[in-house]
VEXGUDO-175956 format. One record per residue (C-alpha): x, y, z; residue in one letter. Coordinates in steps of 0.001 Angstrom, whole numbers. Layout:
N
<pagu east="X" north="Y" up="Z" residuo="a"/>
...
***
This chain:
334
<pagu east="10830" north="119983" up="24995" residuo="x"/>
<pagu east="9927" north="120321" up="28726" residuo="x"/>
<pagu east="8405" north="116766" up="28683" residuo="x"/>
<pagu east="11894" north="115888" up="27204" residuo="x"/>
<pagu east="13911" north="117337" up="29602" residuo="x"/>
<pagu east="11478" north="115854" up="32810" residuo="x"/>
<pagu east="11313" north="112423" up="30941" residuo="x"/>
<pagu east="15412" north="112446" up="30592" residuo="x"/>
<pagu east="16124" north="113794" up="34615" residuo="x"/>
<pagu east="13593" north="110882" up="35468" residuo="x"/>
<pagu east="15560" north="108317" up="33613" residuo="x"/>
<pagu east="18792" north="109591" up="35593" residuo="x"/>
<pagu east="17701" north="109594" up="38856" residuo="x"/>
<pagu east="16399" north="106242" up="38217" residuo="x"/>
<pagu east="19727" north="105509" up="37354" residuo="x"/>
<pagu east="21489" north="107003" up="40030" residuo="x"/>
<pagu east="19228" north="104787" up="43106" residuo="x"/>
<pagu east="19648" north="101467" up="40708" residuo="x"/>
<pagu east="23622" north="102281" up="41469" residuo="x"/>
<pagu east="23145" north="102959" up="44750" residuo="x"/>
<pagu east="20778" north="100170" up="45452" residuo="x"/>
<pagu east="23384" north="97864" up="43515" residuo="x"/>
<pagu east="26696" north="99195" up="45482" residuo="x"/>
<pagu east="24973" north="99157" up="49053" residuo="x"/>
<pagu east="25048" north="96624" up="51722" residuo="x"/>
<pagu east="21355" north="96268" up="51941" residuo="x"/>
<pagu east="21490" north="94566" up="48765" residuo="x"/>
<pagu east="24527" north="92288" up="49383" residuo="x"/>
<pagu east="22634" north="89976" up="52051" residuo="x"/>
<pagu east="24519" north="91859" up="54906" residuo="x"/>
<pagu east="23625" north="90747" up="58220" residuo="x"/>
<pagu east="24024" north="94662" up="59890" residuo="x"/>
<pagu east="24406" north="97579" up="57347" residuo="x"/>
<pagu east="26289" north="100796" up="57638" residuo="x"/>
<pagu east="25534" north="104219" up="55363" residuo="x"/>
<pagu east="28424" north="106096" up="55773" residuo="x"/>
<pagu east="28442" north="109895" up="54698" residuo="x"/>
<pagu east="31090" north="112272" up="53590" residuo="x"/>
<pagu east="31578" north="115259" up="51557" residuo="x"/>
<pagu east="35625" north="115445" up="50183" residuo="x"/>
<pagu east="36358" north="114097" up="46838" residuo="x"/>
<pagu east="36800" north="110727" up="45235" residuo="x"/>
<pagu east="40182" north="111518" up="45286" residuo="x"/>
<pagu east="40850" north="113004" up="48804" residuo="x"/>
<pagu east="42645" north="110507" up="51494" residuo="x"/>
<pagu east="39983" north="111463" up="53693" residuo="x"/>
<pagu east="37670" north="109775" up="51760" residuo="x"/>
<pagu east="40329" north="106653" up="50533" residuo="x"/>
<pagu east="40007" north="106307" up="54898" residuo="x"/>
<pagu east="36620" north="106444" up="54309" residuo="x"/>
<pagu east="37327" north="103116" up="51691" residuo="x"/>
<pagu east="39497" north="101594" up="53741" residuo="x"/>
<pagu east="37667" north="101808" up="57152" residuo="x"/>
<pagu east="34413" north="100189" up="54729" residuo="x"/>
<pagu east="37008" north="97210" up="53384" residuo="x"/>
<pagu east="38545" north="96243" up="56543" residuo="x"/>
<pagu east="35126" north="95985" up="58321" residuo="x"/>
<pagu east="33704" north="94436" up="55752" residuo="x"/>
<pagu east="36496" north="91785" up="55678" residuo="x"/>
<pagu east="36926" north="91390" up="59491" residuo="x"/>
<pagu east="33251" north="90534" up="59872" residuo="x"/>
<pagu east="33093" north="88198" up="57146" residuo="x"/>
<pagu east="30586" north="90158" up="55524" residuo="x"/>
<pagu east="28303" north="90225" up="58469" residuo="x"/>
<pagu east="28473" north="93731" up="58132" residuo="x"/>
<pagu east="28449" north="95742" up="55019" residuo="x"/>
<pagu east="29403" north="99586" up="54587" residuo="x"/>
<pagu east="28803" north="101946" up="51860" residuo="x"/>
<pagu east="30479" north="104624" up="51257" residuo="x"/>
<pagu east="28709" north="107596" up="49902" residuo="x"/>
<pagu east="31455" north="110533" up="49567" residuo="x"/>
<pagu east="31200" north="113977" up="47835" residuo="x"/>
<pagu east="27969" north="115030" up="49669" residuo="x"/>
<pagu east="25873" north="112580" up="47938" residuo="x"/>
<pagu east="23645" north="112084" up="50991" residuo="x"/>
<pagu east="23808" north="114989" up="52999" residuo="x"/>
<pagu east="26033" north="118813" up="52895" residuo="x"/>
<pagu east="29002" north="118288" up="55554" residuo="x"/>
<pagu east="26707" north="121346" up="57814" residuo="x"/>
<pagu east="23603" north="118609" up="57781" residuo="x"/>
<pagu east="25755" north="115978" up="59675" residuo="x"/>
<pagu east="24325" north="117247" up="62821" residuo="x"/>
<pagu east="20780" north="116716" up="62283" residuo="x"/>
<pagu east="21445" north="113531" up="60397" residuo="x"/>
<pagu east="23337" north="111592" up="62700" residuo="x"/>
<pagu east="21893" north="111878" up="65710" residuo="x"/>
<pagu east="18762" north="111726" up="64370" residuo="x"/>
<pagu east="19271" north="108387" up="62072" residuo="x"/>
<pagu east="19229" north="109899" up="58370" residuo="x"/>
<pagu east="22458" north="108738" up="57661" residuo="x"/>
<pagu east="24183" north="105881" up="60174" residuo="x"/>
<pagu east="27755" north="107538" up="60376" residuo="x"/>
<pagu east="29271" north="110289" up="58645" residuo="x"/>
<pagu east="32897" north="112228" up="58813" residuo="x"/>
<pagu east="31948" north="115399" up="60287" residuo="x"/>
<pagu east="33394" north="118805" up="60381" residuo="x"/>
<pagu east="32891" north="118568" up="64474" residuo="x"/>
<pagu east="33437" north="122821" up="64018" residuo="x"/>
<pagu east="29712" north="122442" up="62817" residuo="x"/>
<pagu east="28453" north="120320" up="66243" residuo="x"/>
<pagu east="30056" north="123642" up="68716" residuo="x"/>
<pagu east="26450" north="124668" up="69521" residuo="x"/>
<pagu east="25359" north="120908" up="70610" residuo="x"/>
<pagu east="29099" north="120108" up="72084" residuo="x"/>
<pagu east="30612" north="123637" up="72982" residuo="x"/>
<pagu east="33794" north="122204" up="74582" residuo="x"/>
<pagu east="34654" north="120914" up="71246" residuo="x"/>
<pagu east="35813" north="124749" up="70618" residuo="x"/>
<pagu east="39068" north="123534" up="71444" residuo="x"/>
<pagu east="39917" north="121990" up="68623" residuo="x"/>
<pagu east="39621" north="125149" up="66684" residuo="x"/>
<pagu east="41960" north="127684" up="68540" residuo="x"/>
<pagu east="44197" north="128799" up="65968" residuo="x"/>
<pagu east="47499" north="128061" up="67250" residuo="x"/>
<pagu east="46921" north="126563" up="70281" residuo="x"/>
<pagu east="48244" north="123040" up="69147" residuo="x"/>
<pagu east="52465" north="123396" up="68705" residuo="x"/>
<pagu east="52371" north="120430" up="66298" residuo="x"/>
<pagu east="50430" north="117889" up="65193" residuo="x"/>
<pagu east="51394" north="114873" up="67453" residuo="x"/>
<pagu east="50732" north="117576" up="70492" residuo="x"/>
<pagu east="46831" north="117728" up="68893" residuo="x"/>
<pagu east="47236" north="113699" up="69227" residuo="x"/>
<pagu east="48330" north="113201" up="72272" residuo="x"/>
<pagu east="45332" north="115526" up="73372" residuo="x"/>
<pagu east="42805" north="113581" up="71631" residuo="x"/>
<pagu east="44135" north="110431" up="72444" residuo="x"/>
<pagu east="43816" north="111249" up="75805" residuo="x"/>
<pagu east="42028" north="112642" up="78493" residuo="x"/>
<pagu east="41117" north="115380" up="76344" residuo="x"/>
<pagu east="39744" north="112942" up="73427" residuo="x"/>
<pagu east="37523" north="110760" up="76490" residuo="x"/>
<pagu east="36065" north="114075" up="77455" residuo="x"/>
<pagu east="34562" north="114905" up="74003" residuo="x"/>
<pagu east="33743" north="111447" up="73169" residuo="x"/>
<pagu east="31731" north="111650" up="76272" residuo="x"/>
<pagu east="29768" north="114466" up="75358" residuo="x"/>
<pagu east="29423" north="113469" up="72041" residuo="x"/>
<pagu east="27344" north="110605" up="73133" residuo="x"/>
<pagu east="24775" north="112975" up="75115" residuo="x"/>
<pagu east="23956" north="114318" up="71741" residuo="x"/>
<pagu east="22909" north="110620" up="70338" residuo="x"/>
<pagu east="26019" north="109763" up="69027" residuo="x"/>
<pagu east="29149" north="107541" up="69068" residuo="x"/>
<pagu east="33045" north="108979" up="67992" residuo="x"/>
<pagu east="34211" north="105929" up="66532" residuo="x"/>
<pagu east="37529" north="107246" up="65315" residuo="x"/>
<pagu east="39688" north="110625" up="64377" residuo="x"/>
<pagu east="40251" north="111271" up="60746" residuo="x"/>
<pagu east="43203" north="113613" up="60079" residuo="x"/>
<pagu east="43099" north="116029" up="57381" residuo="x"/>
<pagu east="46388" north="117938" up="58109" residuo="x"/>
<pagu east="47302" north="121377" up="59059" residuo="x"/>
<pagu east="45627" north="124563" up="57904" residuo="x"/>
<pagu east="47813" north="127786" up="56716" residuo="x"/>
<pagu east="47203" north="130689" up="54762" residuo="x"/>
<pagu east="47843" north="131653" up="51230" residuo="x"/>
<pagu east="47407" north="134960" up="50207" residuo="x"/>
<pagu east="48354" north="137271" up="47382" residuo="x"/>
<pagu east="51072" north="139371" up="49098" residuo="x"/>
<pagu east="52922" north="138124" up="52100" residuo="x"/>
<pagu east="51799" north="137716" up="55547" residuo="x"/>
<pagu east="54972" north="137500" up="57558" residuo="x"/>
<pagu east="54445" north="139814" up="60572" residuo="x"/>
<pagu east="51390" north="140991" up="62725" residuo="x"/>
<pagu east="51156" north="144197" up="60670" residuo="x"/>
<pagu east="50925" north="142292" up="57208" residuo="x"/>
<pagu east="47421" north="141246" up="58056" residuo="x"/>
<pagu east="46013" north="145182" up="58456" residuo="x"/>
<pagu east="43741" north="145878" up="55675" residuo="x"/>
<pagu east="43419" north="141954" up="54147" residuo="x"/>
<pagu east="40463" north="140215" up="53621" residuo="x"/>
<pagu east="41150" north="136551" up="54720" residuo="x"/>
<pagu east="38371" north="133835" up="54235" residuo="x"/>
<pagu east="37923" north="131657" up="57338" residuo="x"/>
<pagu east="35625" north="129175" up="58641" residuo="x"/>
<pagu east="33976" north="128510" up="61439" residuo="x"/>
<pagu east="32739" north="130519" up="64422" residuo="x"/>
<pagu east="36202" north="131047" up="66084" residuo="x"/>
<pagu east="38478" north="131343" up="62590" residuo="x"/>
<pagu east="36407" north="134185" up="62385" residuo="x"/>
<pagu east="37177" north="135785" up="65374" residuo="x"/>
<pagu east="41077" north="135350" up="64872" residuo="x"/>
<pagu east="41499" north="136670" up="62198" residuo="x"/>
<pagu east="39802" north="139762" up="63305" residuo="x"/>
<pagu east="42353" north="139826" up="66464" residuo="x"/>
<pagu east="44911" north="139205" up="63878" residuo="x"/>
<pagu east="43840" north="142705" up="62398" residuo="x"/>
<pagu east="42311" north="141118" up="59488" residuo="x"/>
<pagu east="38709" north="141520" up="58181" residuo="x"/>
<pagu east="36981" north="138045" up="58178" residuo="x"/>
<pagu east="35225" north="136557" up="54813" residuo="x"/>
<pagu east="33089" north="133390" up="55666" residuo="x"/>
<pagu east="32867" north="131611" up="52008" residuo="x"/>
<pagu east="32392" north="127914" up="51000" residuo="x"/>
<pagu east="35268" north="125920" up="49787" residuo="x"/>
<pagu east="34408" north="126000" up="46054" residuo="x"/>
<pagu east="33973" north="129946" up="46222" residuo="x"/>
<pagu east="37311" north="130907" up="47231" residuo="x"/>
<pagu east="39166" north="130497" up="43884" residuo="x"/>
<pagu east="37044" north="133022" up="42325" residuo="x"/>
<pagu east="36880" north="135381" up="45174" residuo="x"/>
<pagu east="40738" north="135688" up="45042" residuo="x"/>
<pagu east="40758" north="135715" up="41402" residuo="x"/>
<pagu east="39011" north="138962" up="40986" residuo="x"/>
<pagu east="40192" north="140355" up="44243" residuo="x"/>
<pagu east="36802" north="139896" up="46748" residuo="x"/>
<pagu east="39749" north="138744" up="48871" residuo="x"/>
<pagu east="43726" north="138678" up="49618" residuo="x"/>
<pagu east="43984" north="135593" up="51003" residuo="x"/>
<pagu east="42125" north="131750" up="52457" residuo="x"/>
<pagu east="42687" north="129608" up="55194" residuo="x"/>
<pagu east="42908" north="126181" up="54586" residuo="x"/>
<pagu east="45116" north="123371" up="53859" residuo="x"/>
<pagu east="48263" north="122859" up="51563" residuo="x"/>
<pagu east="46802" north="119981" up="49696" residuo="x"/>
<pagu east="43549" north="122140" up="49021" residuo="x"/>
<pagu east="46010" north="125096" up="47892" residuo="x"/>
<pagu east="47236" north="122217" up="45472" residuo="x"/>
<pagu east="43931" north="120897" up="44017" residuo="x"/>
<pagu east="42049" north="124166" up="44001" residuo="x"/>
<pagu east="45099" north="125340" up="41975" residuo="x"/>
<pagu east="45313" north="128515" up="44114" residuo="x"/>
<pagu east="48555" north="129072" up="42565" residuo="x"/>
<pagu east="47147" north="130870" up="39432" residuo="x"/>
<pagu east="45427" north="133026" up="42052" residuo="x"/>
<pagu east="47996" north="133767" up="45175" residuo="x"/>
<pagu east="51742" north="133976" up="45288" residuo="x"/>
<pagu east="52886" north="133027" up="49124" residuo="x"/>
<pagu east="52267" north="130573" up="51907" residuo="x"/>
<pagu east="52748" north="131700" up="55379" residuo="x"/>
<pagu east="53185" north="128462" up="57283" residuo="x"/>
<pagu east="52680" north="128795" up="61112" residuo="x"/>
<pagu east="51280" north="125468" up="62152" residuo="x"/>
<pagu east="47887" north="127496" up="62362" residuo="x"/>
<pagu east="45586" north="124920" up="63072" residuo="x"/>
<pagu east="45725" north="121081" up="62530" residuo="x"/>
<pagu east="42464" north="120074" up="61544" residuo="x"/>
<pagu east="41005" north="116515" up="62778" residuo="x"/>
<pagu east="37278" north="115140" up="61207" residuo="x"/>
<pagu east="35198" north="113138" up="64042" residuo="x"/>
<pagu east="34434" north="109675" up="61886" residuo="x"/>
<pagu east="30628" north="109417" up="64351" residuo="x"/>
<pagu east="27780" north="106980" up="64184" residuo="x"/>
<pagu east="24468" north="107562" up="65563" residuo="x"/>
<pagu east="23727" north="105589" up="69059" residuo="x"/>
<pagu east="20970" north="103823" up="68593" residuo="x"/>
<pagu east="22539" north="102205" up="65365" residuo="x"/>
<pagu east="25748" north="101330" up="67500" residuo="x"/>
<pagu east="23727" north="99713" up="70000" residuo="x"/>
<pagu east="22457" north="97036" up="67285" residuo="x"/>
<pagu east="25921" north="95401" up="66864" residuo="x"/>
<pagu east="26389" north="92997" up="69312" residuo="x"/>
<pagu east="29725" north="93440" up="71244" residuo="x"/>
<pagu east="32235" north="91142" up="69212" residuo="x"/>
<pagu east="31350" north="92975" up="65768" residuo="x"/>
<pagu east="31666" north="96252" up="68313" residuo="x"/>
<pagu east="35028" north="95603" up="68748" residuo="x"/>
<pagu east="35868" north="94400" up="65370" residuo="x"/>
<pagu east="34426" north="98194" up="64181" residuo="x"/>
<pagu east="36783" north="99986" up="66726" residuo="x"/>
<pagu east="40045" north="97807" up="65892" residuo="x"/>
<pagu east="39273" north="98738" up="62228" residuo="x"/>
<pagu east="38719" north="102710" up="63153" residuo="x"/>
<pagu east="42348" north="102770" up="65037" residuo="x"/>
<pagu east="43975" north="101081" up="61842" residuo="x"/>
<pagu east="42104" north="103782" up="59822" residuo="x"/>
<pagu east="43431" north="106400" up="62208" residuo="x"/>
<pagu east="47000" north="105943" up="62118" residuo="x"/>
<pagu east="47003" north="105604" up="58371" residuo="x"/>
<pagu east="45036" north="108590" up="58348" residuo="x"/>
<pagu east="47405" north="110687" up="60027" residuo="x"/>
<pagu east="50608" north="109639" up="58311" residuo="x"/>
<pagu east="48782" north="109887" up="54929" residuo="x"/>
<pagu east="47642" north="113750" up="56020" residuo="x"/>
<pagu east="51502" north="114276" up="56508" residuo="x"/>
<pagu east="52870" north="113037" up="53512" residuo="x"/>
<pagu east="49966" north="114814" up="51507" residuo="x"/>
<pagu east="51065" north="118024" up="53125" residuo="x"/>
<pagu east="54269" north="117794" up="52467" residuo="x"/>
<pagu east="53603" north="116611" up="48966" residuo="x"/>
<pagu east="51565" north="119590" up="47864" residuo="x"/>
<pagu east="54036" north="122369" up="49433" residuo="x"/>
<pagu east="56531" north="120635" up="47239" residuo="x"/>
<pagu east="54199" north="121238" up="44015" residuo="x"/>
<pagu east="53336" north="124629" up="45033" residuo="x"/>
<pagu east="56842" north="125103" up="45071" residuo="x"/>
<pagu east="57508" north="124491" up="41799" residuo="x"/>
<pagu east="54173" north="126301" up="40610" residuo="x"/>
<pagu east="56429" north="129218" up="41971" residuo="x"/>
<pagu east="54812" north="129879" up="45174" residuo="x"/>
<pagu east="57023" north="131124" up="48082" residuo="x"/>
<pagu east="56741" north="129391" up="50697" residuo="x"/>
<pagu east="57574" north="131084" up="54355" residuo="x"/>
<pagu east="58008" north="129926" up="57655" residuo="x"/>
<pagu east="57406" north="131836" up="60460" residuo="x"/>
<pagu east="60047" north="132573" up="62919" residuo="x"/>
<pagu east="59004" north="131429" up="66416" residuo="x"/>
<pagu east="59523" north="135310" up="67738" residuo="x"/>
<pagu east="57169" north="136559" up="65208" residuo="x"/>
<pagu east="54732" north="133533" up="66032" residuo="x"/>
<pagu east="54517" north="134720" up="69809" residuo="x"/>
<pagu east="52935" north="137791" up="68856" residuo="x"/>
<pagu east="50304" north="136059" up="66967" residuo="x"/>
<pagu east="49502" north="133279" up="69651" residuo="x"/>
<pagu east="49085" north="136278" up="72014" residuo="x"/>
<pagu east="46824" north="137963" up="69389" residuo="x"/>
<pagu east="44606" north="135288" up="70063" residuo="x"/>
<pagu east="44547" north="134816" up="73332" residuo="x"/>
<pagu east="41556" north="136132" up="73925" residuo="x"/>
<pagu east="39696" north="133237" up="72306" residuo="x"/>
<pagu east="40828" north="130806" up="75517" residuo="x"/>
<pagu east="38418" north="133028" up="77455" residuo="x"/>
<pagu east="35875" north="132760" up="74419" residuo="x"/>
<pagu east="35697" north="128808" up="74864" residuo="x"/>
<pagu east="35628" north="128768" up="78799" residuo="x"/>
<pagu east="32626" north="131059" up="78848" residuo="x"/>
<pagu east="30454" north="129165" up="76145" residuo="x"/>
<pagu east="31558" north="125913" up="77682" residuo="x"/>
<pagu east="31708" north="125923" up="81401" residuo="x"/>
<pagu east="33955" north="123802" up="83444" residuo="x"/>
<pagu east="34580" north="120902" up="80646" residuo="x"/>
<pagu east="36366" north="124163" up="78058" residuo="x"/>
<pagu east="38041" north="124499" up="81020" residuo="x"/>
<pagu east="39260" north="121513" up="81612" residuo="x"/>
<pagu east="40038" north="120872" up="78441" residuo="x"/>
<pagu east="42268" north="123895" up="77863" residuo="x"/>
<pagu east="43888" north="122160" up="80787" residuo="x"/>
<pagu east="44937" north="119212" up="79012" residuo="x"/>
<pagu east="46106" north="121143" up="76089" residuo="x"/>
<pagu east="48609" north="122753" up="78120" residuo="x"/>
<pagu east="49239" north="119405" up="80013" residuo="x"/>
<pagu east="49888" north="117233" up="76941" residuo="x"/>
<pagu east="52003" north="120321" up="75077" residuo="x"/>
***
């Protein structure tokens, strides 16, 4: 039986490369190949941008350069993108740049709850001065931000309301990342740190009263059997970093360069107007699942941005004068 079962996971992870030898550039004749990493579902628009970023270059270069697409975590876990880039592993990968804070601290920034008004302030910020600045310290770390990839705005469902300051006084919220954490705990919350697949369960039998994350994940991970309200604040407005190690950006020469970059701002803008109508989509559905849906009052939303004031302070001290500067051009570009 044991020879069985070795024989049989042999046969399937011979399988498994043969696919992945098939599907990949390296064995379509490709001039320059690209291994592109990601970890959201098949299904996900971040990872139909991953598709479409993969077609156009493929098309624009007349095959001189082939991408393939490995989504789902298939290569690497989202947290591994920061070894594997710069280091070659993987050529590019959509990365979770709240994982690269301790090699880029000024990218902090990005993850100030409620420091953004909306989302086209976040993109005027990134598509500015603000966006140059992190690029440029990106590339110190061995790698090269080749575009943003929108995911959409991050709120919290919960299983009684959260309307006021006081409602969060007792609740277990799961965050993520180093300075989710900390709000929430200025929010008078206690902080739960658990994977995205874990949170279902954990608010099914009561570990915790309520997650972080985004309205289309409420929708897929069906967190309508499990919570009843939405409290929608414009918490955060979460933005991947689409990056591709240096060394592997330095092969192209500079016309397929810019063919790669024209691509990633076409992927961009789709990007963000597909994170939008997803958004809006799945509060619709959640809707009708019979969750209640709130929207803060901007009085009420004052108290919490003061809450959390403290974390401005938090990124300036871990990152120097360029978190300053950069809280700068928030407040420049609001």
């Amino acid at each position: 039986m044991d020879k069985f079962k070795k024989s049989t996971v042999l046969v399937m992870l011979t399988l498994i490369t043969l696919c992945l030898l098939i599907s990949s550039p390296e064995a379509s004749g490709s001039e320059f190949t690209l291994r592109y990493a990601g970890n959201m579902p098949l299904n996900h628009h971040v990872t139909k941008g991953q598709y479409l970023f993969a077609k156009l270059v493929e098309e624009r270069t007349k095959g001189r350069v082939g991408v393939s697409v490995y989504p789902a975590a298939q290569l690497f876990a989202d947290k591994d993108y920061v070894k594997a880039v710069p280091s070659g592993a993987v050529d590019m990968a959509k990365a979770s740049l709240s994982q690269w804070t301790g090699l880029v601290p000024g990218l902090l920034v990005l993850d100030i709850p409620l420091i953004f008004s909306d989302a086209n302030h976040l993109r005027r910020f990134v598509d500015g001065e603000g966006g140059e600045i992190m690029k440029k310290e990106l590339e110190k770390v061995g790698v090269k931000h080749i575009h943003w990839m929108e995911y959409g705005v991050m709120e919290i469902a919960s299983k009684m309301p959260i309307r006021t300051l006081e409602d969060f006084k007792g609740k277990r919220i799961r965050g993520y990342g180093e300075l989710m954490t900390e709000s929430i705990k200025l929010l008078g919350a206690a902080p739960t740190f658990l994977g995205g697949g874990e949170v279902y369960m954990a608010l099914q039998r009561g570990t915790i009263d309520g997650a972080i994350s985004g309205p289309s994940s409420f929708w897929e991970r069906k967190y309508y059997d499990v919570t009843k309200f939405v409290s929608i604040s414009n918490f955060t407005f979460y933005t991947y970093g689409v990056v591709m190690n240096m060394n592997k950006w330095n092969e192209f020469p500079p016309d397929i360069q810019n063919i790669i970059l024209s691509c990633a701002k076409e992927v961009q803008e789709w990007s963000r107007k597909e994170a939008e109508l997803e958004d809006k989509k799945s509060l619709e559905l959640l809707k009708e699942k019979g969750m209640e849906i709130y929207y803060l009052p901007e009085k009420e939303k004052q108290r919490w941005i003061k809450a959390c004031e403290p974390l401005v302070n938090s990124v300036i001290n871990r990152s120097g004068e360029t978190g300053k500067r950069l809280i700068e051009l928030v407040e420049k570009t609001r």
